[in-house]
C-alpha positions as a Markdown table, in Angstrom:
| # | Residue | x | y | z |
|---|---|---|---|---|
| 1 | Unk | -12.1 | 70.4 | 29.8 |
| 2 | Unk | -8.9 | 71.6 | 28.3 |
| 3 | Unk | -5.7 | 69.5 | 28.0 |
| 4 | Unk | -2.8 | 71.1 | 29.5 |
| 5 | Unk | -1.1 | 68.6 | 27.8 |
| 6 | Unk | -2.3 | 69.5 | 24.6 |
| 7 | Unk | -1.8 | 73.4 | 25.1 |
| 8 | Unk | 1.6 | 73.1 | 26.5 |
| 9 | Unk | 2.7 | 70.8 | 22.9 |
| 10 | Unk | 1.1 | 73.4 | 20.9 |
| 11 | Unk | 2.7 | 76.5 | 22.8 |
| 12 | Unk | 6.1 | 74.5 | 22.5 |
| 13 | Unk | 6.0 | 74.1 | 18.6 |
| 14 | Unk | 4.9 | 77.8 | 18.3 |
| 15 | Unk | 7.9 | 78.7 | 20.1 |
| 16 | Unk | 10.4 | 77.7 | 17.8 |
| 17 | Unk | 11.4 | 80.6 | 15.8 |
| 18 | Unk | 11.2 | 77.9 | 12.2 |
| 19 | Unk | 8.1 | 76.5 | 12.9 |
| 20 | Unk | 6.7 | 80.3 | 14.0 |
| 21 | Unk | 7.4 | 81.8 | 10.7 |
| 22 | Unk | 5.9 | 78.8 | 8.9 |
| 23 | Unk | 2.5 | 79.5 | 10.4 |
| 24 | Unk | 2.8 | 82.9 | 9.8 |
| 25 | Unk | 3.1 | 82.0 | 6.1 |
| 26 | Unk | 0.6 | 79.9 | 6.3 |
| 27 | Unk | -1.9 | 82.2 | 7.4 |
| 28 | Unk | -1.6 | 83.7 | 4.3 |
| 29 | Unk | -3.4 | 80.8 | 2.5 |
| 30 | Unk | -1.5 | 76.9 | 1.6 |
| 31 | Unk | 1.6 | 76.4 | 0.3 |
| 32 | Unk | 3.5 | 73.6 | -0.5 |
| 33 | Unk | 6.6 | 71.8 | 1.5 |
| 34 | Unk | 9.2 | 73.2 | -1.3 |
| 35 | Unk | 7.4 | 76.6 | -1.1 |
| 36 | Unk | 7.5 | 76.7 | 2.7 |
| 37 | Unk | 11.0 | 75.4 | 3.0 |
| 38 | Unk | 12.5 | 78.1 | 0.3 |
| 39 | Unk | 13.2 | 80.4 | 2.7 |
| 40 | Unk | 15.3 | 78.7 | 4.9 |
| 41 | Unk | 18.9 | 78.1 | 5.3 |
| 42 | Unk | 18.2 | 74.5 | 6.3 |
| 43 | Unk | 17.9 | 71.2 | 4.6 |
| 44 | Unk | 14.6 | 69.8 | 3.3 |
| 45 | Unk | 14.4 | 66.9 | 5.5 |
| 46 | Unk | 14.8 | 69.4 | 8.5 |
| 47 | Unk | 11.8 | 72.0 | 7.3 |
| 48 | Unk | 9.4 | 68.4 | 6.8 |
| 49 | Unk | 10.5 | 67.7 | 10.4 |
| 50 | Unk | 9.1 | 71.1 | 11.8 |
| 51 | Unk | 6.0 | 70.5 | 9.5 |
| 52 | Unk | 5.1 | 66.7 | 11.0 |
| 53 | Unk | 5.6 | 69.0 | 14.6 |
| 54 | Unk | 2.7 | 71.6 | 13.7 |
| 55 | Unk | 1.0 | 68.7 | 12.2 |
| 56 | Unk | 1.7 | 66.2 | 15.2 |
| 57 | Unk | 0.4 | 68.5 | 17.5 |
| 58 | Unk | -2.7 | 69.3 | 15.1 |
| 59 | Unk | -1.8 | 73.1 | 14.1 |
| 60 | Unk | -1.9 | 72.2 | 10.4 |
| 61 | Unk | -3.0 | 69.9 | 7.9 |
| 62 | Unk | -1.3 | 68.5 | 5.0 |
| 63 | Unk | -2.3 | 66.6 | 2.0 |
| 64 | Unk | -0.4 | 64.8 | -0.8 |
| 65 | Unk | -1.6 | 64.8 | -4.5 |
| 66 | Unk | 0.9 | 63.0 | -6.6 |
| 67 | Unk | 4.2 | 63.9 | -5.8 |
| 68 | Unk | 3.3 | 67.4 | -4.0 |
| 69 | Unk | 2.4 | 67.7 | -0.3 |
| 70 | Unk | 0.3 | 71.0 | 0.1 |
| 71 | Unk | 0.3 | 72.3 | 4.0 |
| 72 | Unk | -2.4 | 74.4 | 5.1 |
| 73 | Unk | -3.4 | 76.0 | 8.8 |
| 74 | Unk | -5.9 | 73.6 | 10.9 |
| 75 | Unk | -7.9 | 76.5 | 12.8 |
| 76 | Unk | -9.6 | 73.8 | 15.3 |
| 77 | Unk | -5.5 | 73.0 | 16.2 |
| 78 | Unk | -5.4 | 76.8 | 17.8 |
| 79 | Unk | -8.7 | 76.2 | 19.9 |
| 80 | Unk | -7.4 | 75.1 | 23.2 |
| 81 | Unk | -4.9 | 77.6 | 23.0 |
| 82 | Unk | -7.5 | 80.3 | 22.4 |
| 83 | Unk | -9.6 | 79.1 | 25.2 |
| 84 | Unk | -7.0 | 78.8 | 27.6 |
| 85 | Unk | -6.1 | 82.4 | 26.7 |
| 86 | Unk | -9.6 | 83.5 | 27.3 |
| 87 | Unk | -10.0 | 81.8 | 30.6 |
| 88 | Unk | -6.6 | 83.5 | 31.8 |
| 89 | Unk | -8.4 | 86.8 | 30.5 |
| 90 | Unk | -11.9 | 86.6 | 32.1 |
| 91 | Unk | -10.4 | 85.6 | 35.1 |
| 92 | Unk | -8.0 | 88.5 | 35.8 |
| 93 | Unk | -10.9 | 90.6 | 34.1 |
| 94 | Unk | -12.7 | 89.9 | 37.4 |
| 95 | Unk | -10.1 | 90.6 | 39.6 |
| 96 | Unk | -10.0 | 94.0 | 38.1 |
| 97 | Unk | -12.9 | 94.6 | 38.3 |
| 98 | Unk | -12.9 | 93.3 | 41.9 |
| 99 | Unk | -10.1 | 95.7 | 42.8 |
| 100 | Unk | -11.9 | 98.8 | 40.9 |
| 101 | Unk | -15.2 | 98.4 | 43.0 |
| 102 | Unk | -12.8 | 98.4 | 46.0 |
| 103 | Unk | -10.9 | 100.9 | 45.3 |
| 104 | Unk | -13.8 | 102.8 | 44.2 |
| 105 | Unk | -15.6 | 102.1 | 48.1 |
| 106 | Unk | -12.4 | 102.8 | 49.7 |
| 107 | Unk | -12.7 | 106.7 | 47.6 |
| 108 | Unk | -16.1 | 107.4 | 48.5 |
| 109 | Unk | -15.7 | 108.2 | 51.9 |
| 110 | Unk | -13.1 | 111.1 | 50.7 |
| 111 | Unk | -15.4 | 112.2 | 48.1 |
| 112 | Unk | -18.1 | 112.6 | 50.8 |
| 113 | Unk | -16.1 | 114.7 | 52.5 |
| 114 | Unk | -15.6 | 117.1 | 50.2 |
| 115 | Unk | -18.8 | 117.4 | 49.5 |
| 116 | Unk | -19.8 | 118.1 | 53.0 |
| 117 | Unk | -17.0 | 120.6 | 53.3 |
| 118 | Unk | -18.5 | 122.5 | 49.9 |
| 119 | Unk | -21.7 | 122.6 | 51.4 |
| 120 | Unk | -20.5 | 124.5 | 54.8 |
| 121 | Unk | -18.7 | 126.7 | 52.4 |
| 122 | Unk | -21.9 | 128.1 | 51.2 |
């Protein structure tokens, strides 16, 4: 059973443009704080509060040796998401199909027709 709870914390953290470009690097391999936080106009204490956000809400994984902290992506973190995604998807997959078998019964009457009028031709 998926967590909307869950889902909805990990959609939040993705939003945020910061945070968004930090996974994006990190899908690129691991990197560490001072490497993710180069790029950003922002202090250090602020980029290590977006990291203990994905981390909080289990999107990546960090680990300390000695003095440097090395942040990588947690691919179990975007599993709810991707299965919430995928029920969304099968279930309007149905309803399309649904609608193309009706609209496809509501067309063979016409197509009937014309053959019947094809075959009077001859």
């Amino acid at each position: 059973m998926i967590k909307y709870s869950d889902i909805d914390d990990r959609l939040r953290a993705l939003a945020e443009p910061t945070r968004g470009a930090i996974i994006e690097r990190l899908s690129r391999g691991p990197a560490t704080v001072s490497e993710l936080a180069a790029p950003f106009d922002m202090s250090f204490a602020a980029v290590v509060q977006h990291l203990q956000v994905l981390e909080g809400c289990g999107l990546i994984q960090s680990e300390k040796l000695g003095r440097v902290r090395t942040c990588r992506i947690e691919p179990r973190g975007f599993a709810p998401i991707a299965e919430w995604i995928a029920d969304r998807r099968t279930l309007a997959e149905r309803r399309l199909d649904r609608l193309g078998v009706l609209l496809a019964e509501m067309d063979e009457p016409s197509q009937s027709k014309k053959l019947k009028s094809k075959g009077k031709k001859k």
